[in-house]
N, C-alpha and C positions, 0 to 999 in steps of 0.2 A: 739362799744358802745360809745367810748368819744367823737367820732363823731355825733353821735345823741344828747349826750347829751352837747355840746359846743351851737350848730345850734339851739335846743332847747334854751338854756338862752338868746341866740343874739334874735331869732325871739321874744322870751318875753320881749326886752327891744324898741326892734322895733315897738311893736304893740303899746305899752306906747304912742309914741308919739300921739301929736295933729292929724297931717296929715293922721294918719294912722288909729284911732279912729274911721271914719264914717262908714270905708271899714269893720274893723272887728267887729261891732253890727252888720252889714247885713248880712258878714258870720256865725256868730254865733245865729243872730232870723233863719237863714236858718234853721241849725241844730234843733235847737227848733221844727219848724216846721215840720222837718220829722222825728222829733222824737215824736211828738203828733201824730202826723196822725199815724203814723204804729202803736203806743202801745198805745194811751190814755195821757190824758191832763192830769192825777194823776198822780203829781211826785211820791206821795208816791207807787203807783204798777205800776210805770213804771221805770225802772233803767236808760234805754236809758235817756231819759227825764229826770230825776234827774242831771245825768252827765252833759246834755249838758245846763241845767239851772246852777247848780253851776259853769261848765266854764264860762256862762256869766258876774254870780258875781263877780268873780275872776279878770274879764278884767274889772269891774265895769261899766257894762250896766245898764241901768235904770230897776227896776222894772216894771216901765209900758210897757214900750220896751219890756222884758220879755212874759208881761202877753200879749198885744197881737201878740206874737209870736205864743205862746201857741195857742189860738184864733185860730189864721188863718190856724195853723195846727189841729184842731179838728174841722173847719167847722164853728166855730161859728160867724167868720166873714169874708169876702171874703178874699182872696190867691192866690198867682197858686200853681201849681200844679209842683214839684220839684221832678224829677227822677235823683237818684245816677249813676252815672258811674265813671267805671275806667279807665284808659289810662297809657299805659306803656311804657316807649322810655331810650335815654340812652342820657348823660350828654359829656362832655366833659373827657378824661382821663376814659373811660370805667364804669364811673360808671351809676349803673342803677337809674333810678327814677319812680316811684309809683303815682298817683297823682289823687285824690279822686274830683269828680265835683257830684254838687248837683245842677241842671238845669232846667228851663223852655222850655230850647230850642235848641232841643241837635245838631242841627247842628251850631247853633252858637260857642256854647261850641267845638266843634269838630273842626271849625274853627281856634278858639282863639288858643286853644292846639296847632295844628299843626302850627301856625306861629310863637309863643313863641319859640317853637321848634328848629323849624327851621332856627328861623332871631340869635338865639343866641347859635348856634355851635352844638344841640344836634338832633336827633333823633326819632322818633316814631318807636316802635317796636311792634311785635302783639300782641294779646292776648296770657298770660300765659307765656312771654319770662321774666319774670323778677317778676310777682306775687308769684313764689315761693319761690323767695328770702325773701319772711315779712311773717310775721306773727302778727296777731292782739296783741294787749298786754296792760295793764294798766301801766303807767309809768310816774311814780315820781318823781322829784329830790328835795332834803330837804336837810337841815342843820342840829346841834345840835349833844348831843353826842352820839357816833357810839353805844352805851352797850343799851340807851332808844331809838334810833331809832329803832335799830334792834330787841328788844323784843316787841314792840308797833308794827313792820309792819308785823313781823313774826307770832305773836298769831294772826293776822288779817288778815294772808292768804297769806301774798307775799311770790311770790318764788322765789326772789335774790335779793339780796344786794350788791352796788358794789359803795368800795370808786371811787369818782372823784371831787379831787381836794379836798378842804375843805368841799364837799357836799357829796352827798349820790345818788347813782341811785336808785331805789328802781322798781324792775319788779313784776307783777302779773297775775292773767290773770285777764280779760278786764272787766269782771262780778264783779270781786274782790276788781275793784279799789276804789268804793265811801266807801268800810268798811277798807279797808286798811287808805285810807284820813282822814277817822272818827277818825280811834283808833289814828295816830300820829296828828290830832290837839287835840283831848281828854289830851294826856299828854305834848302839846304844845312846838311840833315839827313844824319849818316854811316853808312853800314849797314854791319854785318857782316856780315849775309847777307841774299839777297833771290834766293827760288825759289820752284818749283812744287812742292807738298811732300805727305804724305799724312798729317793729320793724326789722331791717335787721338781716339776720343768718351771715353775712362773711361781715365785710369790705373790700374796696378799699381804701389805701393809697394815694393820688393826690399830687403832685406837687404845685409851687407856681401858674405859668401859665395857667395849667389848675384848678385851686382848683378857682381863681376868675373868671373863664368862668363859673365853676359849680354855682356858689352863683350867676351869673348874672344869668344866665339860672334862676335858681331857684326863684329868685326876681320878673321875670316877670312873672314864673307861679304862685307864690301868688299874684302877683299885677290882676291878671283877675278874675269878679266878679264871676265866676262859680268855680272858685277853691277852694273845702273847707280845702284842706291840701296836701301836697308835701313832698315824703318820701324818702330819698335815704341812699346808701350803702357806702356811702365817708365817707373819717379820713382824716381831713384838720387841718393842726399844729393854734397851738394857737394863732402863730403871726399873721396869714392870715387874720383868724376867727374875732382876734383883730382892726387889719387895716377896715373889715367890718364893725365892731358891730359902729367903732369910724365914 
């Protein structure tokens, strides 16, 4: 888990930047997008859609941005047409990776995937070799004191809490997560991050040498416009993570 959760704050400082900015509105109007179409453009009776509007606010997307996301996921103004897929392969130092694409055009995606892959040390594996390792899950990480975080995310349905570092993990299930979020800003708990996430059951401890093959690997699967997220089973020490995030 401290592995999810380190990789987790480095990618949220990363996205921060300028450069990086244009790439994550388009992966997140994505999300928008297929989260209107499958449930409806009502945030309010649609939870998908809630989730993945408050992510945008969070990374501070524009409203308008937002709205027609929305739009072109309910029809009301032209879109394509974006099918999810999964792909599964393995990293460098044995660890597996998960890696969620939301496409126009799945041979390009299928492409992309396998050269990423491939040009930076890691693998494609079949279907099912390594999906069993996650499982869905709503996932937290906040600050503040451990007595009100944990009564705030507890009456609110989480089912674990786990110190790291000066913060908080806070796991749920995936349904759970926008009333878990409610109740800790209600008594004004700060998160750094709060999504829908694909949690691994068993880590892989990595090395130095392979721990920055894994984070290259990984870098260029979210640098490709069809990748909506990249999940893996690695526990990479502080320094490494640190050396990266800097």
């Amino acid at each position: 888990m401290s592995g999810h959760s380190k990789w987790s704050t480095i990618k949220h400082k990363k996205a921060a930047k300028d450069e990086k900015r244009g790439k994550l509105f388009a992966k997140l109007a994505r999300g928008i997008e297929v989260a209107a179409r499958d449930g409806g453009g009502d945030a309010a009776m649609n939870a998908v859609l809630a989730l993945a509007v408050q992510k945008a606010k969070d990374a501070s997307m524009p409203g308008e941005n937002i709205e027609r996301a929305i739009k072109r996921g309910t029809g009301d103004i032209e879109g394509a047409q974006y099918q999810e897929i999964w792909y599964e392969g393995y990293a460098p130092g044995g660890v597996a990776l998960y890696v969620q694409i939301l496409t126009d055009n799945r041979n390009r995606a299928a492409s992309d995937v396998r050269t990423a892959f491939t040009r930076n040390g890691g693998s494609l594996g079949e279907p099912g070799s390594v999906a069993y390792l996650f499982e869905q899950k709503g996932y937290i990480i906040a600050g503040g004191d451990e007595e009100e975080v944990m009564l705030a995310a507890l009456d609110a349905g989480a089912e674990d809490i786990r110190p790291s570092g000066k913060q908080f993990e806070i796991i749920s299930a995936a349904a759970d997560l926008g009333a878990v979020r409610d109740a800790l800003a209600a008594v004004g708990i700060e998160m750094e991050t709060a999504e829908v996430t694909q949690l691994a059951s068993q880590a892989v401890a990595v090395e130095e040498d392979a721990a920055r093959r894994v984070l290259q690997l990984l870098d260029a699967l979210e640098d490709l416009d069809d990748v909506q997220g990249v999940f893996g089973n690695f526990d990479i020490s502080d320094e490494v993570l640190e050396a990266v995030a800097g």
